[in-house]
C-alpha positions in Angstrom: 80.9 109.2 106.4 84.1 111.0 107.9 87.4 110.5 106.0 90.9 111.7 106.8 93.6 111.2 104.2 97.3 111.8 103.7 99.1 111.8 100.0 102.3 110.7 99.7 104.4 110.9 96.9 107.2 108.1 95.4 110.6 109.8 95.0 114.1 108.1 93.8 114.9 108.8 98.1 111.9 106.8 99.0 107.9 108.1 100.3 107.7 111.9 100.4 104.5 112.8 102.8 102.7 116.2 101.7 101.6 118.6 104.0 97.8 119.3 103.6 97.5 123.4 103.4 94.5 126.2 101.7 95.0 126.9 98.4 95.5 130.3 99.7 98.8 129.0 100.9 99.7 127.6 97.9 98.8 130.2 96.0 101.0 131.9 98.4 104.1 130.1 98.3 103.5 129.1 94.6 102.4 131.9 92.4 104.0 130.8 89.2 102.4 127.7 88.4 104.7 126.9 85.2 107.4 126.9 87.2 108.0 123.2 88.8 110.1 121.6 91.4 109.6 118.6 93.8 105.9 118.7 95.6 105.5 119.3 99.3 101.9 120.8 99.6 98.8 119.6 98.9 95.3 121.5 98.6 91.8 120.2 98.5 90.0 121.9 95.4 86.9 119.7 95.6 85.7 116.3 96.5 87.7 114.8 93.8 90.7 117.0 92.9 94.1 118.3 94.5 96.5 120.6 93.9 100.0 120.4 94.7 102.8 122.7 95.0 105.0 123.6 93.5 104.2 122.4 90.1 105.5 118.5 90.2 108.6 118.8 87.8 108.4 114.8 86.9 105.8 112.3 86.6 105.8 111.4 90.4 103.5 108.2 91.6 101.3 109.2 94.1 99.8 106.9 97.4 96.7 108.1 98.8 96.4 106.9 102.4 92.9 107.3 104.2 90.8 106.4 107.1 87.6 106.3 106.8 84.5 105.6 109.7 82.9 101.9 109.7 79.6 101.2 107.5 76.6 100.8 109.3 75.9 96.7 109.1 72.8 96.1 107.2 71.4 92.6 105.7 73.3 94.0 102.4 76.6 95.0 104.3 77.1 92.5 106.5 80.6 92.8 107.7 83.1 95.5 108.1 86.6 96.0 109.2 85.9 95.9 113.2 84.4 92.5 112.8 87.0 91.2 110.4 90.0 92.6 112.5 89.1 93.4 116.1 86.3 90.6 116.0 87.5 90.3 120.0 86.6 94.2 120.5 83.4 93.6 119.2 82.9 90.3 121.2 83.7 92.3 124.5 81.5 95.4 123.6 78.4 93.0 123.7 79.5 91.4 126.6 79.1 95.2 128.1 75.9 95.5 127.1 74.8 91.9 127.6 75.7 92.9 131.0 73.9 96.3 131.2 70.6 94.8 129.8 71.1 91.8 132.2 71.6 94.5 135.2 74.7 92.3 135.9 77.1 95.5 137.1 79.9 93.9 138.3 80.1 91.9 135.3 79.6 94.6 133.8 82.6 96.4 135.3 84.9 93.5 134.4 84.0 93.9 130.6 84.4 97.1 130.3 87.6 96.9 131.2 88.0 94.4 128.8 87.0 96.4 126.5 89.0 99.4 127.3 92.0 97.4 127.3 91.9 96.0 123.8 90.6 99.2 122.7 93.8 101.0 124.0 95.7 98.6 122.2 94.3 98.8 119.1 94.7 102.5 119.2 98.5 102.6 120.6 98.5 99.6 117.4 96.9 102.2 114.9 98.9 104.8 116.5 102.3 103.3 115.8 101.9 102.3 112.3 101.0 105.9 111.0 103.8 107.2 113.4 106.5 104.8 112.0 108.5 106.7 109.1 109.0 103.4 107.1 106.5 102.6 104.4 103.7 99.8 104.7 104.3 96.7 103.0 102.1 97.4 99.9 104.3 101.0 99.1 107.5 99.2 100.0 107.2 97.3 97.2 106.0 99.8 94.8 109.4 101.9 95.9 111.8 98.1 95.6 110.6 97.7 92.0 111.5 101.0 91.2 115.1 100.2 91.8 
């Protein structure tokens, strides 16, 4: 299963995003661990662990935001987040191949514009909200009880 992730930290100024780099670049730009300062890198060392630099010189809260791809539906898993949000994408992608089975190509055509249509919006949607600087609801909260 793919998944794509961004780590933010919580700052008295608000979310501070960290830019993914090698731990070659860190070691880099970093070389003296014991000395600290305000993270802006991040590094993969393995599946479970990060590195950040420069050292963090406070105890910072960190938000993990990630993506990941859909799990297969299965009589144990039988739901995920397409059906629960986009239940309409998934309506009009069986209506393409309801079509396709059914040799009804014009039908056909008409769906799969359908489909196309709500897909681009869900991905100009999707697009927006990791585009837009502000935080999402759930951090935005963490940061106003802060205060």
């Amino acid at each position: 299963m793919k998944l794509s992730y961004s780590v933010n930290i919580v700052t008295d100024s608000g979310l501070g995003a960290l830019l993914k780099k090698t731990k070659d670049y860190l070691d880099d730009y970093w070389p003296v661990v014991t000395s600290v300062g305000e993270p802006i890198y991040f590094c993969d060392l393995d599946k479970t662990t990060i590195s950040l630099a420069p050292t963090p010189n406070a105890n910072y809260p960190v938000v993990f935001t990630f993506a990941k791809d859909n799990p297969y539906l299965t009589s144990n898993n039988p739901t995920n987040n397409i059906i629960e949000y986009y239940p309409d994408l998934l309506f009009n992608a069986c209506l393409v191949e309801q079509a396709r089975f059914s040799r009804m190509y014009e039908a056909m055509q008409i769906y799969e514009q359908m489909y196309q249509q709500r897909l681009q919006g869900i991905q100009r949607e999707t697009d927006r909200e990791r585009s837009d600087n502000t935080a999402p609801r759930h951090i935005a909260q963490i940061d106003e009880n802060r205060k």
